[in-house]
C-alpha positions as CSV (number, residue, x, y, z in Angstrom):
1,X,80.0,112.3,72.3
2,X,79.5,110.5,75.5
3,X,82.2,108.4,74.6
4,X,84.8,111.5,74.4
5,X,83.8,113.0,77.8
6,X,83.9,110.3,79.5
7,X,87.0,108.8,81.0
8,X,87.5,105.4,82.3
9,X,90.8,104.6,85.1
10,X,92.1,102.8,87.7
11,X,93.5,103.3,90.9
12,X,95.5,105.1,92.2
13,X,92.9,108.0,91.8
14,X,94.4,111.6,93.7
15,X,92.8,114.7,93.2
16,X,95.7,116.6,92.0
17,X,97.7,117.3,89.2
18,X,100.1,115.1,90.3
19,X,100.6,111.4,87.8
20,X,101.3,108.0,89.4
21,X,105.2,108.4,87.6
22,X,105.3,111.2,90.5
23,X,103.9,109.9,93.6
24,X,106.1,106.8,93.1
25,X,109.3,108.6,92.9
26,X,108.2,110.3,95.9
27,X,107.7,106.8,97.5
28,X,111.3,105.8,96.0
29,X,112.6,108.6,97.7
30,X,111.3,108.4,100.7
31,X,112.8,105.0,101.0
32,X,116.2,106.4,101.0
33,X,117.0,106.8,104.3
34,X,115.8,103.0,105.3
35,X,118.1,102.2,102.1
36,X,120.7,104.2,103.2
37,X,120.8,103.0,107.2
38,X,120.4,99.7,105.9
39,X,123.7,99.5,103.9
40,X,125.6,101.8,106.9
41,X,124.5,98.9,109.3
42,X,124.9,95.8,106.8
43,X,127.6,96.6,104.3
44,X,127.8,96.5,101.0
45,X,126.0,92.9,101.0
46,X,123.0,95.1,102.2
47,X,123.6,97.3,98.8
48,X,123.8,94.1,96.4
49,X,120.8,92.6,97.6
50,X,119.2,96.1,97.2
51,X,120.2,96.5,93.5
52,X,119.6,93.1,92.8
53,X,115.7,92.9,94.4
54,X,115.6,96.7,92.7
55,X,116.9,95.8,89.4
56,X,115.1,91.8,89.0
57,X,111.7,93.7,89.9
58,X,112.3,95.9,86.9
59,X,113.5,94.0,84.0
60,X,110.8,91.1,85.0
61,X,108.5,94.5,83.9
62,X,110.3,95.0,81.0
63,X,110.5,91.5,79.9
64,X,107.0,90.8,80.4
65,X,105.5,93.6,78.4
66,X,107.8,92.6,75.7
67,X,106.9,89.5,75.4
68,X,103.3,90.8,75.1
69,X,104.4,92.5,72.0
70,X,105.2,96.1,73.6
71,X,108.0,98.0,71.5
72,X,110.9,99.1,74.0
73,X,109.8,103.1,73.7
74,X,106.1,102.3,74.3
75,X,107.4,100.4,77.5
76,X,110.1,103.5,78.4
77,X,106.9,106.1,78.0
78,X,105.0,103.8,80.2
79,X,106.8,103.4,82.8
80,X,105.8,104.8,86.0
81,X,108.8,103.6,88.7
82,X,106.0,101.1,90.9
83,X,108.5,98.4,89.7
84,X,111.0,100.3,91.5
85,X,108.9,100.8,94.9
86,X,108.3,96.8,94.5
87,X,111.7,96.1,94.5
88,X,113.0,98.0,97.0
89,X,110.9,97.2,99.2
90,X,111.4,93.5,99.3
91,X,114.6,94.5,99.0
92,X,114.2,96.1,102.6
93,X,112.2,93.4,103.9
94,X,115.2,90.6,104.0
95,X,117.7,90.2,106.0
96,X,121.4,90.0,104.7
97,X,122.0,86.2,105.3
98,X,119.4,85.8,102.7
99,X,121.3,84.5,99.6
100,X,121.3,86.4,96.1
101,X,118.4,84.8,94.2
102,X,115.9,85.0,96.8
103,X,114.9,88.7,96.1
104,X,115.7,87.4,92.3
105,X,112.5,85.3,92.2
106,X,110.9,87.4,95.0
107,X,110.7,90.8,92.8
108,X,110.1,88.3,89.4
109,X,107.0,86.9,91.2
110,X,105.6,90.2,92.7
111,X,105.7,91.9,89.4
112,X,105.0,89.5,86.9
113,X,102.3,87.1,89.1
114,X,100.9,89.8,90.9
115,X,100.9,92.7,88.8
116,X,101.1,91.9,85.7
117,X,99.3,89.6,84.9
118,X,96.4,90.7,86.7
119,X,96.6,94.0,84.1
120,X,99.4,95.9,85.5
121,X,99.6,99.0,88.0
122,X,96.2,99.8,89.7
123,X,94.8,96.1,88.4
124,X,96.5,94.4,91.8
125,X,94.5,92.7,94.1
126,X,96.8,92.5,96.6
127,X,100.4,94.4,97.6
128,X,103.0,93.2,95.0
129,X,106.0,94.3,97.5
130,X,104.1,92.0,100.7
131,X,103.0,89.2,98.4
132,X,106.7,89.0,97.0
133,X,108.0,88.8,100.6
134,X,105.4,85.8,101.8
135,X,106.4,84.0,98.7
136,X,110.0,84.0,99.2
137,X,108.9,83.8,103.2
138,X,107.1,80.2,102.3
139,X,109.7,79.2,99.5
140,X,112.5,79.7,102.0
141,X,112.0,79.5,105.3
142,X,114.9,78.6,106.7
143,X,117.2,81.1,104.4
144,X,114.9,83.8,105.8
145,X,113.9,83.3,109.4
146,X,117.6,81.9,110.4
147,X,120.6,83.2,111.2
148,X,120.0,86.8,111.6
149,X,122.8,89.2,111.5
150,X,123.6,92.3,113.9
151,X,124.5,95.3,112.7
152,X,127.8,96.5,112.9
153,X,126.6,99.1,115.3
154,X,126.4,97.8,118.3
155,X,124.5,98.8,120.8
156,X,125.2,102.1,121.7
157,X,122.7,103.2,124.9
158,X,122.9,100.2,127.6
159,X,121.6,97.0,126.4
160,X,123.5,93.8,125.1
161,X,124.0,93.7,121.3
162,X,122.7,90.4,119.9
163,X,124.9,87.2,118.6
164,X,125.6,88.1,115.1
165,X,124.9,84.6,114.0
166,X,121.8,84.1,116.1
167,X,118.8,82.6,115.0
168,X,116.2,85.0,117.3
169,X,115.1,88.3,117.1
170,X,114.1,90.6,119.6
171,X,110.5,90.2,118.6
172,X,111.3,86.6,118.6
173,X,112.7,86.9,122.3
174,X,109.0,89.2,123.2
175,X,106.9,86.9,122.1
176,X,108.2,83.6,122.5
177,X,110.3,83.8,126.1
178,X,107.8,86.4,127.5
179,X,110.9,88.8,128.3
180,X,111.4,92.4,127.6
181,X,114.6,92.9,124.9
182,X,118.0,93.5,126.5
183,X,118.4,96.5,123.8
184,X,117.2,99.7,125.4
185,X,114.1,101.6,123.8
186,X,116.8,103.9,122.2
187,X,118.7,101.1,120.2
188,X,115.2,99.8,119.0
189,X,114.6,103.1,117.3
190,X,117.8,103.8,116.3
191,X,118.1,100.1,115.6
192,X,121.9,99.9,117.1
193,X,122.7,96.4,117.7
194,X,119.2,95.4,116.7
195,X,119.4,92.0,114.5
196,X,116.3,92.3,111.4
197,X,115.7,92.9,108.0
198,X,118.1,95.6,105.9
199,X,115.1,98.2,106.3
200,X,113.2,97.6,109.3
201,X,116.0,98.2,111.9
202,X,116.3,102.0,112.0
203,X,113.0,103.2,112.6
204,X,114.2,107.1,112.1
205,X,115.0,106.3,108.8
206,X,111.4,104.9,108.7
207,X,109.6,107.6,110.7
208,X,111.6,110.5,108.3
209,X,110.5,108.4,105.2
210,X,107.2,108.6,106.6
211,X,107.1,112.2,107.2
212,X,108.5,113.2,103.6
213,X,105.1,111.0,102.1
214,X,103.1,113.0,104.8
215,X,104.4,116.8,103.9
216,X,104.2,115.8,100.2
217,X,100.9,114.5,100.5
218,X,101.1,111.2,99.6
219,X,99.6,109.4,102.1
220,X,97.8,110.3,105.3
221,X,100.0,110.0,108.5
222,X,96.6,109.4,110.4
223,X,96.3,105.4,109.1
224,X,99.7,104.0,109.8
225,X,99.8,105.7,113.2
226,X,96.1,104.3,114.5
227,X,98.2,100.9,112.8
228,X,101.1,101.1,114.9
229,X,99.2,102.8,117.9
230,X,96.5,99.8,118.1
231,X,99.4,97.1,117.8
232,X,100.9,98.1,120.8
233,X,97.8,99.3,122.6
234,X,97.0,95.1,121.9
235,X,100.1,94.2,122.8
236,X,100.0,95.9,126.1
237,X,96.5,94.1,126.7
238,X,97.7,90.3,125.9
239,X,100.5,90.6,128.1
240,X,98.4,91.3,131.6
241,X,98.3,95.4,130.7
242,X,102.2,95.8,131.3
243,X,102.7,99.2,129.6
244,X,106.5,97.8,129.2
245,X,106.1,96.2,126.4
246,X,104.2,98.9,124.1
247,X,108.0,100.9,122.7
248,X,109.5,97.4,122.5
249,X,106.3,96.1,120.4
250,X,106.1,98.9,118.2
251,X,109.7,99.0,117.6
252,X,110.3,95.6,117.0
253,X,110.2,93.7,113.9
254,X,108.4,95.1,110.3
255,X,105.8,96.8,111.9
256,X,107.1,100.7,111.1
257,X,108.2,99.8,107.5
258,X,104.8,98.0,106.9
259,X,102.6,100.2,108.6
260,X,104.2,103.7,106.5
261,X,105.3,102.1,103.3
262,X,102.9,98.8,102.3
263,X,99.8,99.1,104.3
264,X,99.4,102.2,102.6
265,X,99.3,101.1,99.1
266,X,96.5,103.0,97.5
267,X,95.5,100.1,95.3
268,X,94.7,97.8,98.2
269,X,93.3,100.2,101.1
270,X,89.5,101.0,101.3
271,X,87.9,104.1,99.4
272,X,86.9,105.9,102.6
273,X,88.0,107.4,105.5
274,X,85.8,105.2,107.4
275,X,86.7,102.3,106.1
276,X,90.6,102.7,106.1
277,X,90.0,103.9,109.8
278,X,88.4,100.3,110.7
279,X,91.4,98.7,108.2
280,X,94.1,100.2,109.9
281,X,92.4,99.2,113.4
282,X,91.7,95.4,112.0
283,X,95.2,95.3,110.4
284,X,96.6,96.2,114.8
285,X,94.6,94.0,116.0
286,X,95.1,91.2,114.2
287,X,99.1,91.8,114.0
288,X,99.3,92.0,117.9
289,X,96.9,89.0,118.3
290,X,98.8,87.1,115.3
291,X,102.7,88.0,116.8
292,X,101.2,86.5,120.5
293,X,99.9,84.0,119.0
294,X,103.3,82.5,116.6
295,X,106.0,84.0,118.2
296,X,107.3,85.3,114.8
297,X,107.1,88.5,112.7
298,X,103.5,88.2,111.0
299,X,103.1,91.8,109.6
300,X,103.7,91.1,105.5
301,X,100.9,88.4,105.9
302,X,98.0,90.2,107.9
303,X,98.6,92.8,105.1
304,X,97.9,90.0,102.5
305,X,95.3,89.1,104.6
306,X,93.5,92.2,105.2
307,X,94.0,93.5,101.4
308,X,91.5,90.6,100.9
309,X,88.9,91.9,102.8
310,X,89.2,95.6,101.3
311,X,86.3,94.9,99.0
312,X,84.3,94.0,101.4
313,X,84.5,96.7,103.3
314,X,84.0,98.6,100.6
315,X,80.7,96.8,99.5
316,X,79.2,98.0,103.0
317,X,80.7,101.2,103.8
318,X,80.2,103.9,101.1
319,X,80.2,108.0,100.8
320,X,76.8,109.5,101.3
321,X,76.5,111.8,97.8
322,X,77.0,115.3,98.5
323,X,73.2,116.5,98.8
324,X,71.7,113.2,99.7
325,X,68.8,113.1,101.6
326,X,67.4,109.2,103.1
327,X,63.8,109.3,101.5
328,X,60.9,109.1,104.0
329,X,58.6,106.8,104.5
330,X,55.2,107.5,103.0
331,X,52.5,107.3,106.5
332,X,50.7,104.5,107.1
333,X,53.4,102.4,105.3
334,X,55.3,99.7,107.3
């Protein structure tokens, strides 16, 4: 009897009516816009890396559970689109000089080593999109962190677009030469002229993405914006409290798109409000210090990082049970 009442699953768990299948198309969709921006500012080699990453991340999820012996229309039921957030998001996370089979082996080893294998969605230890990324990150450095393209949008509100076949960043330029970007604020939001990965140059695409997930419930705005906010509150700090760099820091690099759309994960964030308040803090801190430290983009990694330390947090912070009450200590006992 016990056995029928009882039901035993893992994450994400939502109160709602709403299935995994759902919130992930809602996820998909809200990184439209990012796609969208992505393949107005890069072309149509921003689209074919898109459906490459987008398409490798699913049939390496389809192969797999065939060749664990899954029939095609057991695999069809089961699928729940996470495959597709995966992909697109390391899909996002590249630049365009990046060549074809990077996000190939990228979205093959998110899925398969990561997920997979581990027991599939929910079974993760860490974020299949941000551990995809650092692996093709460390497999191929200098594919990745070289040679960065400019949009073909220049810059469009004073500022100097950036050498289309430069090897530097903005962030790059912040961090490392200790100067404020020649792009105004504007072009770093709108990401006009701003040299970066397909998805992290237009942070209105982003910040709309971000609102959709918000108004449809899927995540909780509050997390990515203590994320972003403590970044560049650090930021400020390590660079003698010059409130000039905070926009510049927060617009900058992968912070938006990992703040809204992979530190999020439900999988790999703590179980309470508590503890995803001092993640989200940690995961700022230790991004700002990180970035001052290198000189280079280090969001994807103190992600990896921090998912690491979400069961420990766990372990120590927990939810009171509703109606608990701390038992008292019987008098005269030390």
């Amino acid at each position: 009897m016990a056995d029928k009442l009882l039901k035993f699953s893992h994450s994400p768990h939502v109160r709602a009516v709403r299935t995994t299948k759902q919130i992930m198309i809602h996820v998909c969709i809200a990184l439209l816009p990012a796609c969208v921006m992505g393949i107005v500012y890069f072309g149509l080699k921003a689209l074919l890396l898109l459906a490459i990453s987008l398409l490798s991340a699913v049939a390496s999820e389809f192969v797999y559970e065939l060749i664990v012996g899954k029939k095609i229309c057991q695999i069809a039921k089961k699928f729940d689109f996470t495959s597709c957030v995966t992909g697109l998001l390391i899909g996002l996370s590249i630049g365009v000089q990046t060549p074809w089979y990077v996000p190939i082996l990228a979205s093959a080893f998110a899925i398969i080593v990561v997920k997979m294998i581990f027991g599939g969605t929910g079974k993760n230890l860490v974020n299949p999109a941000v551990t995809g990324r650092v692996f093709a990150f460390m497999s191929f450095t200098s594919l990745m962190a070289s040679g960065w393209v400019a949009p073909s949008i220049g810059s469009l509100i004073g500022g100097a677009s950036l050498n289309p076949t430069t090897g530097a960043t903005t962030l790059t330029d912040i961090f490392t030469g200790g100067a404020l970007p020649s792009l105004s604020n504007w072009d770093l939001l709108l990401g006009t002229g701003l040299s970066g990965c397909i998805g992290e140059t237009c942070k209105v695409a982003l910040i709309v993405g971000g609102i959709y997930l918000a108004v449809m419930g899927i995540i909780n705005i509050i997390y990515p914006i203590i994320y972003i906010a403590v970044a560049g509150l650090f930021t400020v700090c390590l660079n003698g409290f010059d409130f000039n760099y905070f926009l510049p820091s927060i617009l900058s690099g992968g912070l938006m798109l990992g703040a809204i759309f992979m530190a999020t994960d439900y999988t790999t964030t703590p179980n309470t409000t508590l503890g995803n308040v001092i993640y989200f803090t940690l995961l700022g801190l230790v991004t700002a210090g990180l970035r001052q430290a290198t000189g280079i983009e280090v969001v994807s990694f103190v992600i990896l990082l921090m998912n690491l330390f979400v069961p420990l947090i766990d372990k120590f912070i927990i939810n009171k049970p509703f109606g608990y009450n701390k038992p008292k200590k019987a008098k005269g006992v030390q």
